[in-house]
Biotite code that builds the C-alpha atoms (Angstrom):
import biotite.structure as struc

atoms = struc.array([
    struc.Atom([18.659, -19.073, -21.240], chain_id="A", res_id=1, res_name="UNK", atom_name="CA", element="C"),
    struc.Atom([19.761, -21.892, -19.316], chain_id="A", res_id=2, res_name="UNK", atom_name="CA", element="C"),
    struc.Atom([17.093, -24.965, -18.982], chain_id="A", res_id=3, res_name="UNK", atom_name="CA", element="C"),
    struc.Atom([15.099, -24.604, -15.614], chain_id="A", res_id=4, res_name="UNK", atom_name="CA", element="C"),
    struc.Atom([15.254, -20.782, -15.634], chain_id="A", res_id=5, res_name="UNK", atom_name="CA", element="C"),
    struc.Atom([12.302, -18.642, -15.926], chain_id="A", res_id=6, res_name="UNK", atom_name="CA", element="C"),
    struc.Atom([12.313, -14.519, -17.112], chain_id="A", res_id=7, res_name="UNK", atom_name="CA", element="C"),
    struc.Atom([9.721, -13.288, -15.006], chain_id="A", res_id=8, res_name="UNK", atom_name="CA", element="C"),
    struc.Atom([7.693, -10.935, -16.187], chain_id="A", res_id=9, res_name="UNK", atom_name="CA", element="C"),
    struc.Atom([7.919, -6.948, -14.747], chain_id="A", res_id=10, res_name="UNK", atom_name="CA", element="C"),
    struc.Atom([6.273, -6.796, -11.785], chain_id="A", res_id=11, res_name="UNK", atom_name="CA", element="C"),
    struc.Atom([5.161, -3.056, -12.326], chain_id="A", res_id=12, res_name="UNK", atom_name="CA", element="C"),
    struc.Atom([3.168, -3.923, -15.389], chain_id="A", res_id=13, res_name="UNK", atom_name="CA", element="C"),
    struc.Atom([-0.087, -2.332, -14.365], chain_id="A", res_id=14, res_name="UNK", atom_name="CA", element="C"),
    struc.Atom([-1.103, 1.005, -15.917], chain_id="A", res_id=15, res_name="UNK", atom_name="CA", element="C"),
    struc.Atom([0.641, 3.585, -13.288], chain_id="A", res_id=16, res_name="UNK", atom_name="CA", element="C"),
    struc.Atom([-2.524, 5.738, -13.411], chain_id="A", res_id=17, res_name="UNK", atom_name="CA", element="C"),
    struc.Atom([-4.524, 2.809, -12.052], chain_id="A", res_id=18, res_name="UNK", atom_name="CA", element="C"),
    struc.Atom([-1.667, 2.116, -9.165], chain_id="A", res_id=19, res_name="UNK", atom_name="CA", element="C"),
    struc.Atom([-1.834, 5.599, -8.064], chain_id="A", res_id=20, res_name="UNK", atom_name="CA", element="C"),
    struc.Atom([-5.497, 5.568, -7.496], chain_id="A", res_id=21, res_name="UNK", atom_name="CA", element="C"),
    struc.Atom([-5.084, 2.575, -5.309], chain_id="A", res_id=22, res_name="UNK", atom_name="CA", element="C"),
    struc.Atom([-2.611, 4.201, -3.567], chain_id="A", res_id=23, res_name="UNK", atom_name="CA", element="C"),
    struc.Atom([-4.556, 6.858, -3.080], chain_id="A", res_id=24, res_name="UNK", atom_name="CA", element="C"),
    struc.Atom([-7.505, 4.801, -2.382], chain_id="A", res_id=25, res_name="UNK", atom_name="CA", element="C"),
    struc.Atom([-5.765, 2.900, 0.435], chain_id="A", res_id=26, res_name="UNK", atom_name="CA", element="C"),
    struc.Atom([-4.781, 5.599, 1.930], chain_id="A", res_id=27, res_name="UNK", atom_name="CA", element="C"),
    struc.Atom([-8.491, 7.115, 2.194], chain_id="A", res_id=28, res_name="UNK", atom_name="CA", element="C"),
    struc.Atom([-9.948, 3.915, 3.484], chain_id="A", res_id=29, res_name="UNK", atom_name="CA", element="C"),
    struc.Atom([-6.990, 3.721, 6.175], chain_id="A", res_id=30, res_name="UNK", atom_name="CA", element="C"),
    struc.Atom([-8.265, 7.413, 6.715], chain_id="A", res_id=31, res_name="UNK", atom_name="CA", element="C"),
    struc.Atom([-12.239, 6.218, 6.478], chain_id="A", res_id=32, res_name="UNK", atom_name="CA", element="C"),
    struc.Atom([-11.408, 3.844, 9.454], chain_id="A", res_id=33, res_name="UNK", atom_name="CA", element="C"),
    struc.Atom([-9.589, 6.329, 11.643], chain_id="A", res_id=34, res_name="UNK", atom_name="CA", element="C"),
    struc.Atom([-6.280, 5.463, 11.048], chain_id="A", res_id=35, res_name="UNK", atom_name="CA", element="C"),
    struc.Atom([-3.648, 8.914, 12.201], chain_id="A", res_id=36, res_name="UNK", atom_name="CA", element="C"),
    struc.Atom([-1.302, 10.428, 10.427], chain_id="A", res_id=37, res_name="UNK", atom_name="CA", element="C"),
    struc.Atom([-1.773, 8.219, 6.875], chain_id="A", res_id=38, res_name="UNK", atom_name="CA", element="C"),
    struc.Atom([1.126, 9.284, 4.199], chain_id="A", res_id=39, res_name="UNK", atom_name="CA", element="C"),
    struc.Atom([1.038, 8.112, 0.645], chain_id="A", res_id=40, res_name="UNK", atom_name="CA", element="C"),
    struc.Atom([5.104, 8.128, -0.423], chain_id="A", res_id=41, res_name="UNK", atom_name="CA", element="C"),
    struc.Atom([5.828, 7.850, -4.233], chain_id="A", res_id=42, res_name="UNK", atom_name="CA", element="C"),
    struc.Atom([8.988, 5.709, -3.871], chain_id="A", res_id=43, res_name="UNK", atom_name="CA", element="C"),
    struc.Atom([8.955, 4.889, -8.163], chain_id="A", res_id=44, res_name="UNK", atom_name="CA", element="C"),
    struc.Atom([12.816, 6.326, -8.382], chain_id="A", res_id=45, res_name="UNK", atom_name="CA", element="C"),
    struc.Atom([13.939, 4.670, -4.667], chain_id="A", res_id=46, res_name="UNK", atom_name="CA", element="C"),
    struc.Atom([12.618, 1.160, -5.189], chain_id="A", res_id=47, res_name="UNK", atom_name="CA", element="C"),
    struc.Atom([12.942, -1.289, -7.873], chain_id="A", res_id=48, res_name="UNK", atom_name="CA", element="C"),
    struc.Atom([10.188, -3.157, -6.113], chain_id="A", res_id=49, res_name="UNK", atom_name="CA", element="C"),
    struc.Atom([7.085, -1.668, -5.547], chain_id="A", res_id=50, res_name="UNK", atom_name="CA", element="C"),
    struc.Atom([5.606, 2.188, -6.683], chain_id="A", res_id=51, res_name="UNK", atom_name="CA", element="C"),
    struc.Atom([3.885, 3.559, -3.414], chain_id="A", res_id=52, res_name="UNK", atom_name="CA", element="C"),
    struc.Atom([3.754, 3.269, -0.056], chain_id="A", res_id=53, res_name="UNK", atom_name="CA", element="C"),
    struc.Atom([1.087, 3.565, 2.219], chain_id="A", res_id=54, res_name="UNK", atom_name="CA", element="C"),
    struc.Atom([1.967, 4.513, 5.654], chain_id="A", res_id=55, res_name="UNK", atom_name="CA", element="C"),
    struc.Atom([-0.926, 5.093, 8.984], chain_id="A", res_id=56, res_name="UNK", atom_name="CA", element="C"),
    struc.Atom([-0.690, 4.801, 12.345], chain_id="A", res_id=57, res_name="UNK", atom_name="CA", element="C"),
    struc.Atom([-3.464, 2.490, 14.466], chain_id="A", res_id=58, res_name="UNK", atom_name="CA", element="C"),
    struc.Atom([-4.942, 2.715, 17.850], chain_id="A", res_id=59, res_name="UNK", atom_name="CA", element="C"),
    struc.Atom([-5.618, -0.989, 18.636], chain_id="A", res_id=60, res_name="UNK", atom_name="CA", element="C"),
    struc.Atom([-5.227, -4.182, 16.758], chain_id="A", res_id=61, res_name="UNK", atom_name="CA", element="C"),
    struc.Atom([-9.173, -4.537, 15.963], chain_id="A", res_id=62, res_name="UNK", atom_name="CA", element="C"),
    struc.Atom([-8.364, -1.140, 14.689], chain_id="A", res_id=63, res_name="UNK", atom_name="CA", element="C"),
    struc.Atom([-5.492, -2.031, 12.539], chain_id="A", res_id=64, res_name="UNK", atom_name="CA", element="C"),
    struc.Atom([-6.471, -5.819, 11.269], chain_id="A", res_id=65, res_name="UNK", atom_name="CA", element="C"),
    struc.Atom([-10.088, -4.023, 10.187], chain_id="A", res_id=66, res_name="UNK", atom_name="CA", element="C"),
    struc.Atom([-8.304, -1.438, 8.403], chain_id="A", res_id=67, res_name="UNK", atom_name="CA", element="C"),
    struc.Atom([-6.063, -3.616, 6.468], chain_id="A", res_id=68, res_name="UNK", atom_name="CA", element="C"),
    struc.Atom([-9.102, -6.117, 5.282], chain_id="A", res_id=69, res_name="UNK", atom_name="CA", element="C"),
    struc.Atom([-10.498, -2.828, 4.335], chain_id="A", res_id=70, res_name="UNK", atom_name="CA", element="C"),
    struc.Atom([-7.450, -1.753, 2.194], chain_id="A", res_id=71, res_name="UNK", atom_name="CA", element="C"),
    struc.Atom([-7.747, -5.471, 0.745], chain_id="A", res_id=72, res_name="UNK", atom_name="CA", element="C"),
    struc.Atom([-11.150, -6.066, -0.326], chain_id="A", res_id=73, res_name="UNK", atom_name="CA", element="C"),
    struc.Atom([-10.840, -2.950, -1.882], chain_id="A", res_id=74, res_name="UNK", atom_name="CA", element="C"),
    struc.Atom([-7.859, -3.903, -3.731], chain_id="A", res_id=75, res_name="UNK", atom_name="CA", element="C"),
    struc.Atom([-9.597, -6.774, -4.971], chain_id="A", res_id=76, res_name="UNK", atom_name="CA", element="C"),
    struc.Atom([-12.547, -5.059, -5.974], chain_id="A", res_id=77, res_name="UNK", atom_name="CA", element="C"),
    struc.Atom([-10.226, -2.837, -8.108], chain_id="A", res_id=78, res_name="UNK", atom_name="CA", element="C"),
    struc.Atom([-8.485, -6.369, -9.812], chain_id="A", res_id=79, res_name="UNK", atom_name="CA", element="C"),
    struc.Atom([-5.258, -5.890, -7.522], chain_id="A", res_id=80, res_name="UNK", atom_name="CA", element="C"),
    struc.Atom([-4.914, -8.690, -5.726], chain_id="A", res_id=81, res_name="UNK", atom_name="CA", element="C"),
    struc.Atom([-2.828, -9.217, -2.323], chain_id="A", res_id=82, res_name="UNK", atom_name="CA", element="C"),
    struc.Atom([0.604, -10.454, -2.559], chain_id="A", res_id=83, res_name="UNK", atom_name="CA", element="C"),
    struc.Atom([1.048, -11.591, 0.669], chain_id="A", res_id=84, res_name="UNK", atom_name="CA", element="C"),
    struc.Atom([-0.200, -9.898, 4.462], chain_id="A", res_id=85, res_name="UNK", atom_name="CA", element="C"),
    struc.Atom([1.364, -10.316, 8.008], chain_id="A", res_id=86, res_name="UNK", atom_name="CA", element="C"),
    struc.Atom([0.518, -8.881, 11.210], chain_id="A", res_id=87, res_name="UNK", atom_name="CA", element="C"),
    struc.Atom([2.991, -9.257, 13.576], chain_id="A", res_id=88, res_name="UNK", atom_name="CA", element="C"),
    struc.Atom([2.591, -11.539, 17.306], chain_id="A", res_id=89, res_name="UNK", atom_name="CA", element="C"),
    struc.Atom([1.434, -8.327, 18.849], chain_id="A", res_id=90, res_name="UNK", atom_name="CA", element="C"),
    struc.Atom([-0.471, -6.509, 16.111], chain_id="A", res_id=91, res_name="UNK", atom_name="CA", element="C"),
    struc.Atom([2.289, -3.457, 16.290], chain_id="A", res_id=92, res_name="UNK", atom_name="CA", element="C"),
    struc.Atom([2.640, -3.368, 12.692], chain_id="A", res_id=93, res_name="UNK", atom_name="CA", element="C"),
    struc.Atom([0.545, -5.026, 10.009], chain_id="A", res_id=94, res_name="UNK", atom_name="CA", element="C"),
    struc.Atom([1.813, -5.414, 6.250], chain_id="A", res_id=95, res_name="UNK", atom_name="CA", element="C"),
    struc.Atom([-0.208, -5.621, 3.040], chain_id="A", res_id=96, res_name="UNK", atom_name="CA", element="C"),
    struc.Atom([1.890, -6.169, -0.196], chain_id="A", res_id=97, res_name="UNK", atom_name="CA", element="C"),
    struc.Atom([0.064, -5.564, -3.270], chain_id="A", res_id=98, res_name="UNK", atom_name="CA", element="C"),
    struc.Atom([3.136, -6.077, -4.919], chain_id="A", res_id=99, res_name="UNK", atom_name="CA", element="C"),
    struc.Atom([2.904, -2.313, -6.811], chain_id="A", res_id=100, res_name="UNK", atom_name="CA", element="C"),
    struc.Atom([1.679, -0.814, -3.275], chain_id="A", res_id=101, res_name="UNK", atom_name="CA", element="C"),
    struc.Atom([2.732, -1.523, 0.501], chain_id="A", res_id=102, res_name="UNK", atom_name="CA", element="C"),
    struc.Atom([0.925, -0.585, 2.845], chain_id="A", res_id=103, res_name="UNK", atom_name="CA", element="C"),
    struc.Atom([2.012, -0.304, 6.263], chain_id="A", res_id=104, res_name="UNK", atom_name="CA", element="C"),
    struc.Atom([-0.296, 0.435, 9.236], chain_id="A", res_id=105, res_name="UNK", atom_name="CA", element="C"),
    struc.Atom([2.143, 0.615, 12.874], chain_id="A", res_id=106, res_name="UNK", atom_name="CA", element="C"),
    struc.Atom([0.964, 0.916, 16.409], chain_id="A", res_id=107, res_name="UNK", atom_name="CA", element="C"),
    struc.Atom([2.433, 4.468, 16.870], chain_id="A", res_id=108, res_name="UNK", atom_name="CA", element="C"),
    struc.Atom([5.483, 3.595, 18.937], chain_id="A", res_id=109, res_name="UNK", atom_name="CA", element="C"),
    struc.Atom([6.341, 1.098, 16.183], chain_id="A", res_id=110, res_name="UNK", atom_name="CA", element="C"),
    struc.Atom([5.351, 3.426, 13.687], chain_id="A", res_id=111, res_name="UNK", atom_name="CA", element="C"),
    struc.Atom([8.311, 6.181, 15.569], chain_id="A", res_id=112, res_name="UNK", atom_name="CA", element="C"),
    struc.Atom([10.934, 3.190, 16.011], chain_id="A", res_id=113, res_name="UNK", atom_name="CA", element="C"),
    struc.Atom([10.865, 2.147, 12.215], chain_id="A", res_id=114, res_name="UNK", atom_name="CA", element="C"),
    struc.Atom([10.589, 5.493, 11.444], chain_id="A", res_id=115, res_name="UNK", atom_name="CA", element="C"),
    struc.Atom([9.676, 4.676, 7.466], chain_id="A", res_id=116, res_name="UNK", atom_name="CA", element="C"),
    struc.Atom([9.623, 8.393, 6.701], chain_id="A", res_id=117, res_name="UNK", atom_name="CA", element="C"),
    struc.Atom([12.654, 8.962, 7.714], chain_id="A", res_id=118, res_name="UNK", atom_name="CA", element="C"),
    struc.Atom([14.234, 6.038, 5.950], chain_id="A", res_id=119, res_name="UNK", atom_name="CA", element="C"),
    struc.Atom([12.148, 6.909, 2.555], chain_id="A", res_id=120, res_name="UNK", atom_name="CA", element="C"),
    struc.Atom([13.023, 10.559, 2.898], chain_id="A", res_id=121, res_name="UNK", atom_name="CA", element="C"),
    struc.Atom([13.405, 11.462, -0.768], chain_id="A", res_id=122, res_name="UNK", atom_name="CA", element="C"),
    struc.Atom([10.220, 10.043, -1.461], chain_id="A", res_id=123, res_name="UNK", atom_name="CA", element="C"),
    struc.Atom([7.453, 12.563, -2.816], chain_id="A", res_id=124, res_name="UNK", atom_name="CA", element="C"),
    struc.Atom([4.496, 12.686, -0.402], chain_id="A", res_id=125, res_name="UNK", atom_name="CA", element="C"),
    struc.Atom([1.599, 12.513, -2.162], chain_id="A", res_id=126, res_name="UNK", atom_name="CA", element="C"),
    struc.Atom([-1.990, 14.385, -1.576], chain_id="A", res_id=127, res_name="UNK", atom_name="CA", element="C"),
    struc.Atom([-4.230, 11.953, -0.971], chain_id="A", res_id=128, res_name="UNK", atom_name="CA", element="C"),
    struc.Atom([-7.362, 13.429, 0.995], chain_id="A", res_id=129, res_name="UNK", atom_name="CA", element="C"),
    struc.Atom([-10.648, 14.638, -0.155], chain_id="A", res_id=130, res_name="UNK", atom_name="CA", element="C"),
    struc.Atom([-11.354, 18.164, -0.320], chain_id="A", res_id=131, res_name="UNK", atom_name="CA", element="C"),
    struc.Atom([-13.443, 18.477, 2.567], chain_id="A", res_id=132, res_name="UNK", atom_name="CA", element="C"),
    struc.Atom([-11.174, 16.363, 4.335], chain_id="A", res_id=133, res_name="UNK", atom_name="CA", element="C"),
    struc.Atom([-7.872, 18.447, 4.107], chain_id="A", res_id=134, res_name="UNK", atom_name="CA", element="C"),
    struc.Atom([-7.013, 20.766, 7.027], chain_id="A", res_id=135, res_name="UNK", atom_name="CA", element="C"),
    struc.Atom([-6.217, 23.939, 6.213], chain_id="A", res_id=136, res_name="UNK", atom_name="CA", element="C"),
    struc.Atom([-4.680, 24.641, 9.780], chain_id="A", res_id=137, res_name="UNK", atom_name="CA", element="C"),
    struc.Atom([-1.217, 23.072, 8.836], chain_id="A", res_id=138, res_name="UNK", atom_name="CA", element="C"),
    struc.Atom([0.833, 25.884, 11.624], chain_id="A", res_id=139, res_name="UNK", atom_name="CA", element="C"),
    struc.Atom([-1.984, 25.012, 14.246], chain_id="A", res_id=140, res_name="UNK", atom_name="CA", element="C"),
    struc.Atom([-3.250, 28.132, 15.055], chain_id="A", res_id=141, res_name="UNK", atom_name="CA", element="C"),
    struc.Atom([-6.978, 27.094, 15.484], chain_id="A", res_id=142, res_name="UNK", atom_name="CA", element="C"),
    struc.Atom([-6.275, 23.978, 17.578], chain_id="A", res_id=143, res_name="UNK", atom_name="CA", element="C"),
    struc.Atom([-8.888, 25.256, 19.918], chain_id="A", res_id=144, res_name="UNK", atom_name="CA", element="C"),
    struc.Atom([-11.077, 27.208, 17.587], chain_id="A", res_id=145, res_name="UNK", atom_name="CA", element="C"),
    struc.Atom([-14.872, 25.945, 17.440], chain_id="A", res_id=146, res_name="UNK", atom_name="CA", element="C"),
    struc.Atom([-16.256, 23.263, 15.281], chain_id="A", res_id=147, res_name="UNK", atom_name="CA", element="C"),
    struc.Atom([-19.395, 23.772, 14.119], chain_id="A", res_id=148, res_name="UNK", atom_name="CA", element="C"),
    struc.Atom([-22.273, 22.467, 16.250], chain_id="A", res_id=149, res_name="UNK", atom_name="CA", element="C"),
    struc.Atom([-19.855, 22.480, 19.226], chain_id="A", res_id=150, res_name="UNK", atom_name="CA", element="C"),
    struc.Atom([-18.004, 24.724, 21.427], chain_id="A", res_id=151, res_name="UNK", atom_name="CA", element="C"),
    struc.Atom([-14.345, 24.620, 22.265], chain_id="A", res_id=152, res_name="UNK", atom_name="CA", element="C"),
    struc.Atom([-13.383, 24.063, 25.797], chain_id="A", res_id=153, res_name="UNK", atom_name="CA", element="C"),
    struc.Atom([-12.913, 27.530, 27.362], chain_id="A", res_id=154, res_name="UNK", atom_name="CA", element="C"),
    struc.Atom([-14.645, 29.492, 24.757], chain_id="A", res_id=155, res_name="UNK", atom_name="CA", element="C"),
    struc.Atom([-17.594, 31.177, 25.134], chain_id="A", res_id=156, res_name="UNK", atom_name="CA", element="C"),
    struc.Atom([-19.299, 28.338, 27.278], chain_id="A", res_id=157, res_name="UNK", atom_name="CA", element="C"),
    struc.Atom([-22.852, 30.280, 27.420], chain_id="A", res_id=158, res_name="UNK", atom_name="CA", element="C"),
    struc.Atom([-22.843, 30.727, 23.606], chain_id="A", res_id=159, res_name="UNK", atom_name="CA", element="C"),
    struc.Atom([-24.214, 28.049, 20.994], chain_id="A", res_id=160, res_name="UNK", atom_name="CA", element="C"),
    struc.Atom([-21.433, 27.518, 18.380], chain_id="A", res_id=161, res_name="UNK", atom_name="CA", element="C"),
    struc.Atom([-24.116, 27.908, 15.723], chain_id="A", res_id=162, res_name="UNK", atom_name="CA", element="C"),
    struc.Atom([-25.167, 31.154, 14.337], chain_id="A", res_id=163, res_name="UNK", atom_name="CA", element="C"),
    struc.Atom([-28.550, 32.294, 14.155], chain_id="A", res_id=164, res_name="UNK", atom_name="CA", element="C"),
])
Protein backbone atom coordinates (compact mmCIF):
# COMPACT_ATOMS: atom_id res chain seq x y z
CA UNK A 1 0.00 0.00 0.00
CA UNK A 2 1.42 3.15 -0.98
CA UNK A 3 1.86 5.90 2.01
CA UNK A 4 -1.23 8.33 2.02
CA UNK A 5 -3.66 5.65 0.77
CA UNK A 6 -6.48 4.40 2.74
CA UNK A 7 -8.56 0.71 2.06
CA UNK A 8 -11.87 1.74 2.89
CA UNK A 9 -13.86 -0.43 4.44
CA UNK A 10 -17.14 -2.19 2.41
CA UNK A 11 -19.70 0.04 2.37
CA UNK A 12 -22.46 -2.76 2.45
CA UNK A 13 -21.31 -4.04 5.78
CA UNK A 14 -24.62 -3.93 7.57
CA UNK A 15 -26.53 -7.19 8.15
CA UNK A 16 -28.72 -7.36 4.71
CA UNK A 17 -31.75 -8.47 6.78
CA UNK A 18 -31.59 -5.19 8.69
CA UNK A 19 -31.17 -3.09 5.17
CA UNK A 20 -34.15 -4.69 3.78
CA UNK A 21 -36.36 -3.73 6.59
CA UNK A 22 -35.34 -0.17 6.12
CA UNK A 23 -36.04 -0.42 2.77
CA UNK A 24 -39.08 -1.63 3.38
CA UNK A 25 -39.65 0.72 6.14
CA UNK A 26 -38.98 3.77 3.94
CA UNK A 27 -41.04 2.82 1.63
CA UNK A 28 -44.14 2.51 4.17
CA UNK A 29 -43.49 5.84 5.74
CA UNK A 30 -43.23 7.45 2.08
CA UNK A 31 -46.63 5.47 1.80
CA UNK A 32 -47.81 6.71 5.59
CA UNK A 33 -47.40 10.34 4.22
CA UNK A 34 -49.25 9.91 0.96
CA UNK A 35 -46.61 9.60 -1.28
CA UNK A 36 -48.12 7.64 -5.03
CA UNK A 37 -46.93 5.00 -6.63
CA UNK A 38 -43.82 4.08 -3.94
CA UNK A 39 -41.57 1.02 -5.45
CA UNK A 40 -38.94 -0.68 -3.39
CA UNK A 41 -36.24 -2.04 -6.30
CA UNK A 42 -33.64 -4.66 -5.07
CA UNK A 43 -30.75 -3.38 -7.24
CA UNK A 44 -27.93 -5.85 -4.99
CA UNK A 45 -26.73 -7.57 -8.55
CA UNK A 46 -27.02 -3.96 -10.71
CA UNK A 47 -25.12 -1.71 -8.33
CA UNK A 48 -21.90 -1.97 -6.64
CA UNK A 49 -23.06 0.97 -4.59
CA UNK A 50 -25.99 0.80 -2.70
CA UNK A 51 -28.71 -2.45 -2.08
CA UNK A 52 -32.27 -0.83 -2.55
CA UNK A 53 -33.94 1.77 -3.90
CA UNK A 54 -36.76 3.57 -2.81
CA UNK A 55 -38.75 5.22 -5.41
CA UNK A 56 -42.44 7.60 -4.70
CA UNK A 57 -43.92 10.15 -6.36
CA UNK A 58 -44.99 13.66 -4.33
CA UNK A 59 -47.73 16.11 -4.73
CA UNK A 60 -46.06 19.33 -3.43
CA UNK A 61 -42.74 20.14 -1.95
CA UNK A 62 -44.16 20.41 1.83
CA UNK A 63 -45.30 17.04 0.73
CA UNK A 64 -42.04 15.71 -0.41
CA UNK A 65 -39.38 17.57 2.11
CA UNK A 66 -41.90 16.09 5.10
CA UNK A 67 -41.71 12.78 3.67
CA UNK A 68 -38.06 12.59 3.33
CA UNK A 69 -37.37 13.92 7.16
CA UNK A 70 -39.78 11.18 7.79
CA UNK A 71 -37.74 8.48 5.92
CA UNK A 72 -34.66 10.06 7.93
CA UNK A 73 -35.49 10.21 11.45
CA UNK A 74 -36.56 6.91 10.99
CA UNK A 75 -33.37 5.82 9.63
CA UNK A 76 -31.72 7.18 12.50
CA UNK A 77 -33.88 5.72 14.92
CA UNK A 78 -32.98 2.33 13.31
CA UNK A 79 -28.82 3.31 13.68
CA UNK A 80 -28.66 4.13 9.79
CA UNK A 81 -27.58 7.28 9.50
CA UNK A 82 -27.95 9.75 6.34
CA UNK A 83 -25.20 9.93 3.94
CA UNK A 84 -25.94 12.94 2.42
CA UNK A 85 -29.74 14.64 1.21
CA UNK A 86 -30.53 17.21 -1.61
CA UNK A 87 -33.64 18.61 -2.80
CA UNK A 88 -33.35 20.19 -5.85
CA UNK A 89 -34.05 24.46 -6.57
CA UNK A 90 -37.60 23.51 -7.26
CA UNK A 91 -38.35 20.59 -4.94
CA UNK A 92 -39.00 18.21 -8.23
CA UNK A 93 -36.95 15.55 -6.89
CA UNK A 94 -35.53 15.10 -3.41
CA UNK A 95 -32.60 12.52 -2.62
CA UNK A 96 -31.81 10.68 0.61
CA UNK A 97 -28.61 8.46 0.51
CA UNK A 98 -28.33 6.13 3.27
CA UNK A 99 -25.49 4.87 1.62
CA UNK A 100 -27.09 0.96 1.57
CA UNK A 101 -30.62 2.61 0.52
CA UNK A 102 -31.61 5.62 -1.89
CA UNK A 103 -34.43 6.90 -1.74
CA UNK A 104 -35.87 8.97 -4.31
CA UNK A 105 -39.17 10.90 -3.96
CA UNK A 106 -39.94 13.00 -7.74
CA UNK A 107 -42.65 15.47 -8.47
CA UNK A 108 -44.47 13.13 -10.96
CA UNK A 109 -43.39 14.75 -14.21
CA UNK A 110 -39.81 14.39 -12.92
CA UNK A 111 -40.54 11.16 -11.63
CA UNK A 112 -41.80 10.16 -15.79
CA UNK A 113 -38.68 12.15 -17.30
CA UNK A 114 -36.00 10.19 -15.18
CA UNK A 115 -37.94 7.38 -15.58
CA UNK A 116 -35.76 5.26 -12.74
CA UNK A 117 -37.83 2.16 -13.44
CA UNK A 118 -37.15 2.04 -16.62
CA UNK A 119 -33.44 2.58 -16.26
CA UNK A 120 -33.31 -0.12 -13.21
CA UNK A 121 -35.44 -2.53 -15.17
CA UNK A 122 -33.87 -5.81 -14.07
CA UNK A 123 -34.25 -4.85 -10.67
CA UNK A 124 -36.65 -7.14 -8.47
CA UNK A 125 -39.58 -5.08 -7.15
CA UNK A 126 -40.05 -5.79 -3.86
CA UNK A 127 -43.50 -6.14 -1.68
CA UNK A 128 -43.40 -3.70 0.63
CA UNK A 129 -47.07 -2.87 1.91
CA UNK A 130 -48.99 -4.03 4.83
CA UNK A 131 -51.61 -6.48 4.46
CA UNK A 132 -54.46 -4.34 4.78
CA UNK A 133 -52.81 -1.97 2.69
CA UNK A 134 -52.32 -4.05 -0.58
CA UNK A 135 -54.96 -3.71 -3.33
CA UNK A 136 -56.20 -6.59 -4.56
CA UNK A 137 -57.76 -4.78 -7.70
CA UNK A 138 -54.39 -4.87 -9.70
CA UNK A 139 -56.65 -5.14 -13.53
CA UNK A 140 -58.96 -2.27 -12.12
CA UNK A 141 -62.12 -3.66 -12.36
CA UNK A 142 -63.64 -2.09 -9.13
CA UNK A 143 -62.33 1.44 -9.77
CA UNK A 144 -65.80 2.60 -9.04
CA UNK A 145 -67.00 -0.08 -6.71
CA UNK A 146 -68.09 1.25 -3.09
CA UNK A 147 -65.89 1.77 -0.15
CA UNK A 148 -67.27 1.06 2.87
CA UNK A 149 -69.06 3.89 4.68
CA UNK A 150 -69.38 5.63 1.28
CA UNK A 151 -71.06 5.37 -1.95
CA UNK A 152 -69.51 5.50 -5.37
CA UNK A 153 -70.52 8.25 -7.64
CA UNK A 154 -73.40 6.89 -9.78
CA UNK A 155 -74.22 3.95 -7.70
CA UNK A 156 -77.09 3.48 -5.91
CA UNK A 157 -77.26 7.21 -4.63
CA UNK A 158 -80.49 6.49 -2.30
CA UNK A 159 -78.75 3.48 -0.68
CA UNK A 160 -76.31 3.68 2.46
CA UNK A 161 -73.09 1.79 1.50
CA UNK A 162 -73.35 0.03 4.85
CA UNK A 163 -75.30 -3.04 5.41
CA UNK A 164 -77.74 -3.46 7.99
Amino acid sequence: MTEGHQVLPSVNQTDPEVVLALAVDAARSLSDDKCEEVVVLDVRQLSQVYDYMVIGSGTSDRQMRSALDNVREAGEKAGHGVFRASVDERTTWCVLDMVDIVVHVFEPNTRAHYDLEMLWGEAERIEWERTEQKSRDHAGLNAAAPVKGRRAPGRDAGKSADPE
